[in-house]
N, C-alpha and C positions, 0 to 999 in steps of 0.2 A: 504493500500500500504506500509505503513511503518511497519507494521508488517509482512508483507512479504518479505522486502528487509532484515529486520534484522532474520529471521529465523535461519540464518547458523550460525549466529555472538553474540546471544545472552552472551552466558560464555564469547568471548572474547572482548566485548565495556563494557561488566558490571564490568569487572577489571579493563580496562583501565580507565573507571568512577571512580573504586576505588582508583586508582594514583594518579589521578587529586586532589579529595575529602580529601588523606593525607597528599597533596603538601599545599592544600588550608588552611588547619583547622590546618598546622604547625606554623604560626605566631598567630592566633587563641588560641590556646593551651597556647602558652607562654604570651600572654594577661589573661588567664585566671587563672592562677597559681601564678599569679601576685595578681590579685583580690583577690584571696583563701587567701594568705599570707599576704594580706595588704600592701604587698608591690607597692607605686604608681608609683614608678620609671618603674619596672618591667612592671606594667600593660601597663604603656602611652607606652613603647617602645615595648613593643608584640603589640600595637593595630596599631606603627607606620608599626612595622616587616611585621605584616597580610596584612596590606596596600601594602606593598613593593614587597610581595611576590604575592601578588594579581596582582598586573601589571605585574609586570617582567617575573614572571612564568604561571601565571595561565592563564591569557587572553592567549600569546602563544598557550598554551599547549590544551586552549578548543578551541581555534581556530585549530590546527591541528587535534582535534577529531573529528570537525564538518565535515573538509575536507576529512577526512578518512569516516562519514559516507554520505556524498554528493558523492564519490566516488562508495560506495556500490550500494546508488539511479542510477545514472550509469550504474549497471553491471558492475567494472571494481571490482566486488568483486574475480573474481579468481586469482586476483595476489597476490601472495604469499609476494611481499613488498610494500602491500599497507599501511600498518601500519608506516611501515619506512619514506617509498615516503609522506606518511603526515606530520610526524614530521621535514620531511626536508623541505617541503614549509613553514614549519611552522619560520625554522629558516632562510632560504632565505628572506621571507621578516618578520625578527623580528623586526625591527623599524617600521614598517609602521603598524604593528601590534598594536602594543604597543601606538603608537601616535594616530590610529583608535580607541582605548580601553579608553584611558585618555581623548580623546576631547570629545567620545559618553557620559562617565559618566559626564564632565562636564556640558555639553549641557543640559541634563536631573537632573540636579541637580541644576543647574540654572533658569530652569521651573517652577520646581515641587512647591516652596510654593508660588510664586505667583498664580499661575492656580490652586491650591490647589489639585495638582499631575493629573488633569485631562489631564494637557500636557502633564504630563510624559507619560502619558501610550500612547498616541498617537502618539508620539515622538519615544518613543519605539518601536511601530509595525514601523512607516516608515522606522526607521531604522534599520529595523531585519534583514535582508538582506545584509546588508553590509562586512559581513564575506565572506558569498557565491560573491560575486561582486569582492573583492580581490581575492577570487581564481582564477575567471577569466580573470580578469586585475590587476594583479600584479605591474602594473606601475601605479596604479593611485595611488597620496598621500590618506591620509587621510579625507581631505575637497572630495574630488571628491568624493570616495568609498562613504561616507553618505549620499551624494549628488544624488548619482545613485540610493543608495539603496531610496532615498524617492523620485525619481521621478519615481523609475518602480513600487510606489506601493501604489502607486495615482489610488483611485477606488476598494483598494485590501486591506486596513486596516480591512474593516469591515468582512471580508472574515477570516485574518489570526487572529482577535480578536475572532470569534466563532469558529474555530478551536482551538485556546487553550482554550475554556472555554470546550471545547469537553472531555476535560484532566482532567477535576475538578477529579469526582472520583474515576481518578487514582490517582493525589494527593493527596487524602484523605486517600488511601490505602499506599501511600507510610508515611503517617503522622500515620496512627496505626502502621505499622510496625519500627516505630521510626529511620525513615530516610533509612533503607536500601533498603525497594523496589524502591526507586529512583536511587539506582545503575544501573537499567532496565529500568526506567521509565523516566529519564533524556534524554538517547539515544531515547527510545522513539520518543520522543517530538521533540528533535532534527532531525531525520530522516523525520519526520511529515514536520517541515520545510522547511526540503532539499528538497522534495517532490514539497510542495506549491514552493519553490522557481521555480524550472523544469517548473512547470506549468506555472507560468508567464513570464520567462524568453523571450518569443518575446518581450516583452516590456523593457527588459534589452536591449537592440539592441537603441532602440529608447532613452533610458534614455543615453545610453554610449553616443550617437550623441551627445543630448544635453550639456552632462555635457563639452565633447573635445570643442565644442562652446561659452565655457562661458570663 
């Protein structure tokens, strides 16, 4: 299904992947030319910058690409400012974005060495969702959206855990090609999601209830 939804759009999410991947590896870079030079000052504040750039810019920016291909999953692929129309939800809600992005990473990095990262990964699928959840309720903070996302997917971790293990030897192909078939492979995976989300979404109904309830 997902390679059916992306059929028309491959050239154009595999560059917008490449946007994202310049934006990202720009604090990256300057951490690493730091390193090369010895210089430590340099390194600590390129690994601060990658950090900074990483919130500010990149969560944003891969959350409006998700939305643009959850859009596709849709069929609202013939509108010619769907690219746009994502980047603008993206900046309508950039705080809640951004405070969605910092509390997921905290939560799961908070986990991870006690449970010896077995939380993490479980913690992860519940809350995979939570991007697609803000598109649809735009008004929910941050606590709520993760909160949705891991009660509509209660029953459904193990479901969207073999679906990306589905992925393996496309990853593999994109790890020989040294990173670039993942410009294809990234959307992918993501559309795969969009996908899985559509399909469970009756149970978003019921998770929305409870979370307005609590």
């Amino acid at each position: 299904m997902a390679w059916e939804t992306l059929s028309p759009h491959w050239n154009a999410v595999a560059f917008t992947m490449f946007i994202i991947c310049i934006i990202a590896y720009v604090g990256g870079g300057v951490s690493m030319i730091g390193t090369f030079l010895g210089l430590d000052v340099l390194s600590m504040s390129g690994s601060g910058l990658s950090m900074v750039i990483s919130i500010l810019l990149v969560a944003p920016m891969s959350y409006g690409f998700s939305m643009l291909l959850l859009d596709y999953v849709r069929r609202n692929e013939q509108s010619e400012g769907a690219v746009l129309a994502s980047w603008q939800n993206a900046i309508e809600n950039y705080s809640n974005i951004v405070v969605t992005y910092v509390l997921y990473v905290l939560i799961l990095a908070l986990i991870a060495i006690p449970t010896l990262f077995i939380g993490t990964i479980i913690l992860g699928l519940a809350y995979a969702m939570a991007p697609f959840v803000l598109k649809d309720h735009p008004e929910y903070s941050a606590r709520e959206a993760l909160r949705a996302s891991r009660l509509m997917m209660r029953g459904h971790k193990g479901k969207l855990f073999l679906l990306s293990l589905s992925f393996l030897g496309w990853i593999l192909l994109g790890l020989i090609t040294f990173g670039i078939g993942f410009l294809w492979i990234a959307p992918y995976m993501s559309t795969a999601s969009a996908h899985f989300y559509e399909d469970i979404k009756p149970q978003e109904e019921t998770a929305a209830v409870e979370v307005e309830t609590v």
